[in-house]
VOBA-1610 file (N, C-alpha, C; in pm, whole numbers, padded with zeros to 5 digits, always signed):
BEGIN
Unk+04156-01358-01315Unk+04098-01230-01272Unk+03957-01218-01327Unk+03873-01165-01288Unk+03721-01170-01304Unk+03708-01044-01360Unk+03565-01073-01472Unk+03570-00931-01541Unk+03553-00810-01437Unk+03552-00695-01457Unk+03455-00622-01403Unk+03345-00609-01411Unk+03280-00530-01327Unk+03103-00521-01277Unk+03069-00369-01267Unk+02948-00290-01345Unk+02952-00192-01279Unk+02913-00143-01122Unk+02919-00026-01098Unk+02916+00000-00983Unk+02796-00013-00968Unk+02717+00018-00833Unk+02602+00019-00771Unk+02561+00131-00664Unk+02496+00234-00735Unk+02430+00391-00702Unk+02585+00464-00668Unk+02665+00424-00724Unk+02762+00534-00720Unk+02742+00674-00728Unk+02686+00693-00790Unk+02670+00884-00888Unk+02519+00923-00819Unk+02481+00847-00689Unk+02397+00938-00603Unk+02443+00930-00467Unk+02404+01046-00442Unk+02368+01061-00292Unk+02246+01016-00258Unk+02148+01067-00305Unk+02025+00931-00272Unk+01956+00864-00334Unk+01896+00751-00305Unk+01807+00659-00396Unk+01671+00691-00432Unk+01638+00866-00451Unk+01565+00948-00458Unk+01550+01024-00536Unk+01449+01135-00567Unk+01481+01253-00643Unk+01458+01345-00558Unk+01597+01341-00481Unk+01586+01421-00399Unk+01771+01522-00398Unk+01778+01680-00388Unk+01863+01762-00418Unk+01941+01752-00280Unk+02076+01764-00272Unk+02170+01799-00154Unk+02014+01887-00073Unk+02057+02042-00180Unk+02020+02123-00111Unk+01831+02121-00030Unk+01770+02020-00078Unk+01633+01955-00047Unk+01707+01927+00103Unk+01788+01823+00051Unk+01796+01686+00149Unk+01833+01824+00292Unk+01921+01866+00292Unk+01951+01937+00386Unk+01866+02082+00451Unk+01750+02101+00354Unk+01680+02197+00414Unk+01547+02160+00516Unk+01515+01981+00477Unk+01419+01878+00521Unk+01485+01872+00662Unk+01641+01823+00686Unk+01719+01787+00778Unk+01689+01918+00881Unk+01746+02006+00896Unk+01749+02117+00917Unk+01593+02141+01020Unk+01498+02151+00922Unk+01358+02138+00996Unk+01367+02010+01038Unk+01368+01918+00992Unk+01325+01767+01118Unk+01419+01812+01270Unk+01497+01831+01224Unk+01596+01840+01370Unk+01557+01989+01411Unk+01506+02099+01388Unk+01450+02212+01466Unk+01340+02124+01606Unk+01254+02092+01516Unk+01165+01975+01652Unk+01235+01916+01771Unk+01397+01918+01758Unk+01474+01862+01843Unk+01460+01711+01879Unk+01445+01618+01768Unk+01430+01470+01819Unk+01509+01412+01889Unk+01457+01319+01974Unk+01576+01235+02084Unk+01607+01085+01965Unk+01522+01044+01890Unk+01542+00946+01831Unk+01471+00927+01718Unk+01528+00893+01581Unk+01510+00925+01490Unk+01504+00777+01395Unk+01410+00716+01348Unk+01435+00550+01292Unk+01380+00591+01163Unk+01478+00528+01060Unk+01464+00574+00944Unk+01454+00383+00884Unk+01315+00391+00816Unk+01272+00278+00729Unk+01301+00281+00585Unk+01413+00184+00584Unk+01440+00148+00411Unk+01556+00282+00384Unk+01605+00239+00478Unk+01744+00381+00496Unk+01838+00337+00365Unk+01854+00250+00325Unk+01945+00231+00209Unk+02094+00273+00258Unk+02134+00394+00234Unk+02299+00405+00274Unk+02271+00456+00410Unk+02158+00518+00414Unk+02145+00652+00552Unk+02173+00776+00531Unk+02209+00831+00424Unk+02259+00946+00368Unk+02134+01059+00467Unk+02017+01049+00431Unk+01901+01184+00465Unk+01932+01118+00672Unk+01934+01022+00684Unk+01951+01002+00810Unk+02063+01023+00890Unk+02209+01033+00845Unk+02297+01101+00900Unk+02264+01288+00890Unk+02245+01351+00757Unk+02243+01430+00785Unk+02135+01511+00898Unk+02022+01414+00884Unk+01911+01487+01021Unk+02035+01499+01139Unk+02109+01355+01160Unk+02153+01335+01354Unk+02254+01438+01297Unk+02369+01527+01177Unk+02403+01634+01192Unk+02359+01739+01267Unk+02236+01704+01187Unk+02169+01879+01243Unk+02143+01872+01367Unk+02073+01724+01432Unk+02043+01725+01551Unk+02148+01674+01653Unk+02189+01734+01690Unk+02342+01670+01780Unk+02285+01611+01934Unk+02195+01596+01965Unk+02162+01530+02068Unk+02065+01404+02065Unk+02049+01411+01898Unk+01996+01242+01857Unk+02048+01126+01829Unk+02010+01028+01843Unk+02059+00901+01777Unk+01962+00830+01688Unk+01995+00746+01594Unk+01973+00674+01517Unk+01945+00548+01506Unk+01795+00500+01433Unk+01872+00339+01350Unk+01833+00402+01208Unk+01887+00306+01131Unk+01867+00253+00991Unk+01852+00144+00952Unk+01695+00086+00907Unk+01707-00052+00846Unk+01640-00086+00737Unk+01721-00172+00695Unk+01763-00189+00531Unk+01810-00332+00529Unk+01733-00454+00403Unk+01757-00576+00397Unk+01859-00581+00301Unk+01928-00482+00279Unk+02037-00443+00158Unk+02176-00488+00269Unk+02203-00559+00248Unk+02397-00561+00355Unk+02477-00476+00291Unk+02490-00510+00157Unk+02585-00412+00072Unk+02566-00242+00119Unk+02476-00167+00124Unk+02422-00049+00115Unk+02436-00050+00256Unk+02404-00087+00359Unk+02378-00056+00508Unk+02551-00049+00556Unk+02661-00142+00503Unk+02798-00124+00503Unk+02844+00019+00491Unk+02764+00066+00376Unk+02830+00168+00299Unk+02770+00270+00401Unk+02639+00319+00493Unk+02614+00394+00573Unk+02714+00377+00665Unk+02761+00253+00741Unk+02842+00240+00841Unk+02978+00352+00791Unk+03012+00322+00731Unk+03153+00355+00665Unk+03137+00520+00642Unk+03022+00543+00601Unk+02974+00723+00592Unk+02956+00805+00742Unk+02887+00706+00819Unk+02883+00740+00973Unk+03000+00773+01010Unk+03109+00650+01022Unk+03236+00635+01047Unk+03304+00810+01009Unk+03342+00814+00889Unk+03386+00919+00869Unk+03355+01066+00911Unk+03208+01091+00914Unk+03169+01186+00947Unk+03172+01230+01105Unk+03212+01113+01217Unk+03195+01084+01319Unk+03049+01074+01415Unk+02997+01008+01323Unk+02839+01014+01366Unk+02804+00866+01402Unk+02923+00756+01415Unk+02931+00594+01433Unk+02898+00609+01604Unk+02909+00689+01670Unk+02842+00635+01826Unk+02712+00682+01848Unk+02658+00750+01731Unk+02504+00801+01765Unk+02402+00687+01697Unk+02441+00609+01567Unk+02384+00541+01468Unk+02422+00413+01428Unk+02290+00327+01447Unk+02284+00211+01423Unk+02251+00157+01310Unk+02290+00072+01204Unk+02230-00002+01085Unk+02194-00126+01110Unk+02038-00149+01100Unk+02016-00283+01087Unk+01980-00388+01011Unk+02026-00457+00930Unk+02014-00529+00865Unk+01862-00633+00882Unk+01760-00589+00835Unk+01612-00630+00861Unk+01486-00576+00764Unk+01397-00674+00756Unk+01273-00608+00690Unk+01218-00491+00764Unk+01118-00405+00688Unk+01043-00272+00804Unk+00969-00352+00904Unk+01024-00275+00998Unk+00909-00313+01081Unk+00783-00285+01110Unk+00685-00337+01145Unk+00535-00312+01193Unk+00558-00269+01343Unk+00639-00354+01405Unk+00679-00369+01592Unk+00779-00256+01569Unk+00758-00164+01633Unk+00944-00136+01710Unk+00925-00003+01802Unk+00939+00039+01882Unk+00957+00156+01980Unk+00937+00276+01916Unk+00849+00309+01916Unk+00788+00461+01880Unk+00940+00572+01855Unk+00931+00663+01784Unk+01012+00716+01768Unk+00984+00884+01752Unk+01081+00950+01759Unk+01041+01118+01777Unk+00969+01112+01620Unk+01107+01101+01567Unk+01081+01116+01371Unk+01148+00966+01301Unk+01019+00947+01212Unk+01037+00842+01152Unk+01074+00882+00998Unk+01152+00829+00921Unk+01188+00864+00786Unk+01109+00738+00702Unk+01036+00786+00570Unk+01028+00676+00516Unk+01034+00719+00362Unk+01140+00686+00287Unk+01151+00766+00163Unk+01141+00653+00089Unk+01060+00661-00025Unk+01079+00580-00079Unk+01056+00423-00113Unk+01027+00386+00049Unk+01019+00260+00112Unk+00927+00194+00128Unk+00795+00270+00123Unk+00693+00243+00165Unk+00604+00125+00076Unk+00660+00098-00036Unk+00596-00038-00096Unk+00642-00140-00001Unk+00734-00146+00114Unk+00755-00227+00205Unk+00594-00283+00265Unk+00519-00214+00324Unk+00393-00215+00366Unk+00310-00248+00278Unk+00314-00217+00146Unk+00184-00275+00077Unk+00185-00125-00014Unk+00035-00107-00012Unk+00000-00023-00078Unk-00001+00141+00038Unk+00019+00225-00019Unk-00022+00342+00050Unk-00087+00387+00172Unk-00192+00325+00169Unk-00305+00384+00294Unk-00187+00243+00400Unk-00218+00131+00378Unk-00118+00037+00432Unk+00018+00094+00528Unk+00089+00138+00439Unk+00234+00175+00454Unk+00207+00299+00595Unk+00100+00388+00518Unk+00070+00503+00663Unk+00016+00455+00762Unk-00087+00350+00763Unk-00154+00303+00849Unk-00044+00244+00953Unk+00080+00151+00904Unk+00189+00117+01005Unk+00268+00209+01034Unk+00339+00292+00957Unk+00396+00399+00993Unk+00336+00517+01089Unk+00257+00517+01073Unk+00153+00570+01206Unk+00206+00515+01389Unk+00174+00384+01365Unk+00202+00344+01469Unk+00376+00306+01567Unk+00424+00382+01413Unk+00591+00375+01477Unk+00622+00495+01509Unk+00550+00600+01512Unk+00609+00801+01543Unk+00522+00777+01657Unk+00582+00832+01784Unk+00549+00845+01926Unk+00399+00982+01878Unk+00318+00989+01980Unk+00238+01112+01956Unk+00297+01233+01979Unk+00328+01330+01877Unk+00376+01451+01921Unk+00486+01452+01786Unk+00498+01323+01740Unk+00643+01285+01681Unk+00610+01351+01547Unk+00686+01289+01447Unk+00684+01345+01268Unk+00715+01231+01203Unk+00665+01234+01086Unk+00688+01103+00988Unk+00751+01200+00834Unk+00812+01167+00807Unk+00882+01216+00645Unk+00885+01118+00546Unk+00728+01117+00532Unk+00718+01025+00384Unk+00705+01085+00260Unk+00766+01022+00156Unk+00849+01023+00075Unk+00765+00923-00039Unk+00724+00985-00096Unk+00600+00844-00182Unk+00566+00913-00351Unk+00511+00821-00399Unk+00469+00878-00559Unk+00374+00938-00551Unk+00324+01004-00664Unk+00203+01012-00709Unk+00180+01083-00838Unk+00075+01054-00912Unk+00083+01089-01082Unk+00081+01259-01070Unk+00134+01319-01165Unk+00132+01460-01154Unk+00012+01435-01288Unk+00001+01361-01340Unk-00125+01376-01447Unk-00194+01219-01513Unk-00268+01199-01538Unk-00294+01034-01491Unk-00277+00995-01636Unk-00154+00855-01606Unk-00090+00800-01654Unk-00169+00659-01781Unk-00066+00614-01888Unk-00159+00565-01947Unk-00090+00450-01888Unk-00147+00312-01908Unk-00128+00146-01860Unk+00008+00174-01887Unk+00044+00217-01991Unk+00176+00160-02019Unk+00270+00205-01951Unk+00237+00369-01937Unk+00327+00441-01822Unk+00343+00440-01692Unk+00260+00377-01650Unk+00212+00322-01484Unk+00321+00177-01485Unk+00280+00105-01602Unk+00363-00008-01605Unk+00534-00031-01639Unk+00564+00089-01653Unk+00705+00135-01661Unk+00782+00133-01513Unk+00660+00176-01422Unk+00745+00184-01266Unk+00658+00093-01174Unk+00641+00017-01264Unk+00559-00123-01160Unk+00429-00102-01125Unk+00393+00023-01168Unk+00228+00035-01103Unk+00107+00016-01194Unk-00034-00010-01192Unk-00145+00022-01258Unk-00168+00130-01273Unk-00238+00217-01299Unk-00312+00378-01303Unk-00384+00409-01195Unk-00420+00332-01127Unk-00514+00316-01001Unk-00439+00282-00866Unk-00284+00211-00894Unk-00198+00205-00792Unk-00205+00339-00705Unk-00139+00497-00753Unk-00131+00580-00707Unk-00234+00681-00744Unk-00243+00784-00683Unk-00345+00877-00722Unk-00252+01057-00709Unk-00342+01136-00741Unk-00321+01277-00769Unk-00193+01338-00630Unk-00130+01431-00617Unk-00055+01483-00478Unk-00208+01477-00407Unk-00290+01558-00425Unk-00416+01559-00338Unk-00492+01466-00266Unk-00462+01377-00339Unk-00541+01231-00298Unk-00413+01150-00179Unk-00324+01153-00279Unk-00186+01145-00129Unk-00198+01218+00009Unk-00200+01324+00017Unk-00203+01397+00147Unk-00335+01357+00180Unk-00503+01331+00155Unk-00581+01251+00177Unk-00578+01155+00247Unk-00474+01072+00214Unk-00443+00965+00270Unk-00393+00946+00401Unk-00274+01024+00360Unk-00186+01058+00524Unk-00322+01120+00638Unk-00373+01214+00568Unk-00463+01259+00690Unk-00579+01192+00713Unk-00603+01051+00650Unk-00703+00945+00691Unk-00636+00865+00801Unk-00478+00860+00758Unk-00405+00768+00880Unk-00409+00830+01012Unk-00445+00979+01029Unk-00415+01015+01158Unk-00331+01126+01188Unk-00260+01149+00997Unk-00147+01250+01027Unk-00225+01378+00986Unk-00151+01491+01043Unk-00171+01617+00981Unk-00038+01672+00883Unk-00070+01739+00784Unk+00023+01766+00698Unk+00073+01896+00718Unk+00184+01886+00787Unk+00301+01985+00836Unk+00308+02082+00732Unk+00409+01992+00663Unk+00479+02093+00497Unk+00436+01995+00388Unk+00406+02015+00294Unk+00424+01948+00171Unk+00539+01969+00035Unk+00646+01935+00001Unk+00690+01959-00132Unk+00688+01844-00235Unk+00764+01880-00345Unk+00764+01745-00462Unk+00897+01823-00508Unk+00951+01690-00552Unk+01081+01708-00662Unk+01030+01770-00764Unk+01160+01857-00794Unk+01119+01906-00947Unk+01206+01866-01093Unk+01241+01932-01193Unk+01244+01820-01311Unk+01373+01824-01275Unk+01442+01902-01217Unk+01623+01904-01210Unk+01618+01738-01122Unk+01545+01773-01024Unk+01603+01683-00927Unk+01602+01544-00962Unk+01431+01531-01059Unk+01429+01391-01112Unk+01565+01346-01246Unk+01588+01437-01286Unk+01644+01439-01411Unk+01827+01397-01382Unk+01872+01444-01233Unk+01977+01428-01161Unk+01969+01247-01154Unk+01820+01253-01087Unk+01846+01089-00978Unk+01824+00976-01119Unk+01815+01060-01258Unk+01754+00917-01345Unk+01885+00921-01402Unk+01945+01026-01400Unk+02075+01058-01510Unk+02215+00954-01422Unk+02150+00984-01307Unk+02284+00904-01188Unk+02259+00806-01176Unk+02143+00713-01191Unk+02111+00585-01166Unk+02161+00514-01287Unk+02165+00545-01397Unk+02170+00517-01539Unk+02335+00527-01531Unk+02410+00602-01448Unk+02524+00602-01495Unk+02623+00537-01428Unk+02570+00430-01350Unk+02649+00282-01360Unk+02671+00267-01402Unk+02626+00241-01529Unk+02592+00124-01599Unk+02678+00220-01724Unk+02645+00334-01747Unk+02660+00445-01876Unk+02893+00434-01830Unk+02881+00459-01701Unk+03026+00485-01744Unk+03083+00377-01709Unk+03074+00253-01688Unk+03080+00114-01723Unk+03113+00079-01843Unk+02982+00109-01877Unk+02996+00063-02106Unk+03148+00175-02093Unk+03160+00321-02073Unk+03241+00355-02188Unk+03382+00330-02116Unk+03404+00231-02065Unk+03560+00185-02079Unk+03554+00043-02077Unk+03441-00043-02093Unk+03463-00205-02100Unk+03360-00192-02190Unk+03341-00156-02303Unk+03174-00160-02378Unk+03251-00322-02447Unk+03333-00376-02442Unk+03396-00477-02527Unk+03367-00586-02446Unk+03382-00599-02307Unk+03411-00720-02227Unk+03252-00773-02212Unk+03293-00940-02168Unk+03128-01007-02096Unk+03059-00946-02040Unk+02930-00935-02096Unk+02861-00898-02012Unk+02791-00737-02078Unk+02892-00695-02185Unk+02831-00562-02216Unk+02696-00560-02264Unk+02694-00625-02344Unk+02551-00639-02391Unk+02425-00623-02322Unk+02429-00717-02217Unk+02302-00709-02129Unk+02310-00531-02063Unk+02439-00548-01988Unk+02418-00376-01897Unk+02388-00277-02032Unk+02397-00297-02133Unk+02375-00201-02287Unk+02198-00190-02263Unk+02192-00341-02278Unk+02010-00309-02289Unk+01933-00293-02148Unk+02032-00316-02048Unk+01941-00266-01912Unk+01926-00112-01944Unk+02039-00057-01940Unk+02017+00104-01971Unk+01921+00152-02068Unk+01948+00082-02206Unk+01865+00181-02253Unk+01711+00122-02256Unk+01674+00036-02237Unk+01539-00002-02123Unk+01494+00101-02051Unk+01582+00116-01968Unk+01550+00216-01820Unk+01518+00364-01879Unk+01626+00413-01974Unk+01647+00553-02032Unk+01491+00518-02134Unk+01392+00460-02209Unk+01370+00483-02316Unk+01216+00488-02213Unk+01231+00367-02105Unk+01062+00393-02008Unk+01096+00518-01953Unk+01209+00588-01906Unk+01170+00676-01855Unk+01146+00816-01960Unk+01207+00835-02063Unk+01229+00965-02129Unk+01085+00911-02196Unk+01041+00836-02266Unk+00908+00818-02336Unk+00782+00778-02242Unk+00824+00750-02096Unk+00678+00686-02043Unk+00675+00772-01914Unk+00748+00781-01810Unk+00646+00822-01706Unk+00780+00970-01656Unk+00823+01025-01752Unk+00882+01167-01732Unk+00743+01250-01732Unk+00732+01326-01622Unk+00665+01473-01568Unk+00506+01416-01597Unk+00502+01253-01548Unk+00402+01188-01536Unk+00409+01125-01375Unk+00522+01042-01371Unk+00496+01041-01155Unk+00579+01144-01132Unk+00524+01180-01014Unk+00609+01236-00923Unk+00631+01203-00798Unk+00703+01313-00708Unk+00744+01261-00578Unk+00724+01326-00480Unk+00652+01329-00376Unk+00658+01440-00302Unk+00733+01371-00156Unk+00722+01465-00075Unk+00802+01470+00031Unk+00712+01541+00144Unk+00624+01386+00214Unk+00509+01516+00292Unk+00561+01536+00453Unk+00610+01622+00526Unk+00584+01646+00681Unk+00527+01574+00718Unk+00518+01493+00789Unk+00322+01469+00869Unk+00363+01485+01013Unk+00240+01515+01106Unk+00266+01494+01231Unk+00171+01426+01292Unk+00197+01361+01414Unk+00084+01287+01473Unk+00087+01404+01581Unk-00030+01410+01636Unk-00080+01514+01702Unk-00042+01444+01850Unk+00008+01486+01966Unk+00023+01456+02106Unk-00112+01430+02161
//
């Protein structure tokens, strides 16, 4: 019998810092617009993407995600909810190519593309004119030192101010609908749930192979985030629209 393993994003709903009650008030407005088709980039389970085709009952879906494990687990969430004949998972890199879409989702994902202006510049060209994009991206709430930038993979110069973000989007072409950002609950939820793979793992095998390493992945993760880039990045969540 093989040891056990901890789980993988169990203790979220999304791979975000993002709240139920967020996720469903975003949903809610994307689907007021009434989309016919909705392609969500770097969908991970699909969680924010089932609930939009909830709200919108006359949409359909893809989701794609180079994750198999995670794109299963949307199937299986579709399934239940009965949302499996509206929504597709595809197992694939983002695309640059693919059929314009009402609303495009991109949470999170967007280091797929490169850097920022990059990521909008293609994502641009996947929302039909008239359509909406829901990106989902960093940016320093106060500028970060090397070390704290280098905690979440970035330089200091990688990302810039919320201001300089929406800048951006509206260099690509978009106009900025709504703007919000997570706040400390929400980040404090998605670091506390990510961590707790691994956290309620240790406390019933802290003995077996393997503890050691998942011991120091965690408190790695817990010590960059509580000492380096807490209420230093943030996240916002911008509307955009391409104009018809």
């Amino acid at each position: 019998m093989s040891d056990p393993a901890p789980g993988r994003y169990e203790f979220l709903d999304f791979n975000a810092p993002l709240s139920s009650r967020r996720a469903d008030a975003i949903a809610k407005a994307l689907a007021d617009a009434e989309p016919s088709m909705v392609l969500d980039i770097g969908c991970g389970w699909g969680e924010l993407l089932l609930r939009v085709l909830a709200a919108a009952p006359d949409a359909t879906g893809t989701g794609i995600d180079t994750d198999r494990s995670l794109l299963e687990r949307g199937r299986a969430s579709a399934g239940d909810r009965g949302l499996d004949a509206r929504v597709t998972f595809v197992e694939a890199p983002a695309p640059t190519e693919h059929a314009p879409a009402d609303l495009v989702l991109c949470v999170g994902s967007d280091h797929a593309y490169g850097a920022q202006p990059d990521a909008l510049a293609a994502l641009f060209e996947l929302v039909r004119p008239g359509g909406r994009l829901l990106f989902g991206s960093g940016f320093w709430e106060r500028p970060p030192t090397p070390e704290q930038a280098a905690a979440v993979g970035f330089e200091p110069a990688s990302l810039s101010d919320l201001a300089g973000l929406v800048d951006l989007a509206v260099a690509a072409g978009f106009r900025p609908l709504y703007i919000q950002t997570a706040n400390r609950d929400e980040w404090e939820r998605f670091e506390s749930g990510y961590l707790s793979d691994g956290e309620a793992w240790l406390h019933r095998h802290a003995r077996v192979p393997g503890a050691v390493e998942v011991r120091a992945r965690a408190d790695t993760h817990r010590s960059e985030w509580l000492r380096g880039y807490r209420d230093v990045l943030g996240f916002a969540y911008l509307t955009l629209g391409r104009s018809a």
